[in-house]
C-alpha positions, 0 to 999 in steps of 0.5 A: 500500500502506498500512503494515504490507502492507495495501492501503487501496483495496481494504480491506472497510468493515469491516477499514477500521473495524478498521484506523482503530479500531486506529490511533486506539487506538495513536495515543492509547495512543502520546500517553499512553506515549510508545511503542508498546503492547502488542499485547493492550492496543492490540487491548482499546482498539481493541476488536477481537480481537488475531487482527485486530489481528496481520492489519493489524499482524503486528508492534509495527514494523509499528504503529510504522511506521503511526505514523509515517506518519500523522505525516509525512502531518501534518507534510507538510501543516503545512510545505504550508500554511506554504509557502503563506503570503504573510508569512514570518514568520506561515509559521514561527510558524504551521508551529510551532504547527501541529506543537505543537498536533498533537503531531506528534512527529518523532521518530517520523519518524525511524523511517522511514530509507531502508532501512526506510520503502516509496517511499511513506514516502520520497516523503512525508520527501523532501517534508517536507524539501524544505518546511522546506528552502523554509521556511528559504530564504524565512525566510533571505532575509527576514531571519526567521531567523537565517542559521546555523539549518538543517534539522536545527536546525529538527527538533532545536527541533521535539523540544525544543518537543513535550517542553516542550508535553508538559510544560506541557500545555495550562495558562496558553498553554504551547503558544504560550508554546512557540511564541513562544519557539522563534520568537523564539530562531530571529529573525535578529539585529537 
């Protein structure tokens, strides 16, 4: 099942360009107001009727938890690649840079607590913790990060990093600058 009821799989190709054109619709209104739109806004921007609108979405949670999803599926894969990177500390950096590039908020995430998210949703948040878990493990070990940063410091920085890239834009590397400073502010003393 895709978020808000609507199966995927067995989606006519036309209520499957709906659904993404709405997806891509919030996606970009959610970047540009940093909450969910209203449902009249959201389906002129997707440019379908909000009747369609309200049939993959039937309410504003629904879109929010779609997000959401979309973003965790994201994060999912940065902490995969990171994890398969040889060299730990470009692991990190790259997995950083990765979320801040993409925008990848998660706070977003957070909407999906257990009780509200499907098996689904909570197979793939099990995942991305498991894989910052595995990240810091390796980073820890290496001597990359310093031993008292833990999961939840991690997510804290990763809101911190977004809200400074939001704020520098894409002027003079603000994201690397972001990026280098987390990195190193997270380094294992010397």
């Amino acid at each position: 099942m895709g978020s808000g009821g609507t199966d995927t799989k067995t989606m006519r190709s036309d209520a499957a360009r709906s659904r993404a054109a709405i997806l891509r619709a919030l996606d970009a209104m959610y970047a540009e107001e940093g909450s969910v739109p209203g449902m009249h806004a959201l389906a002129a921007r997707a440019e379908v009727g909000v009747a369609t609108l309200y049939r993959h979405f039937p309410a504003r949670e629904d879109l929010l938890t779609a997000l959401a999803v979309d973003r965790l599926i994201h994060l999912v894969e940065f902490v995969d690649q990171a994890g398969a990177t040889p060299d730990t500390a470009q692991a990190v950096r790259n997995f950083f840079g990765s979320v801040a590039r993409a925008g990848c908020d998660p706070a977003l995430v957070a909407h999906l607590s257990a009780a509200s998210a499907d098996r689904a949703s909570q197979e793939l948040l099990t995942r991305f913790e498991r894989g910052i878990d595995h990240l810091l493990e390796r980073a820890h070990a290496d001597g990359v990060i310093r031993a008292d940063a833990q999961r939840e410091h991690v997510i804290a920085l990763l809101h911190g990093l977004l809200a400074t890239v939001a704020h520098l834009g894409d002027r003079s590397g603000g994201c690397d600058l972001a990026v280098d400073i987390l990195a190193r502010g997270l380094a294992a003393p010397q």
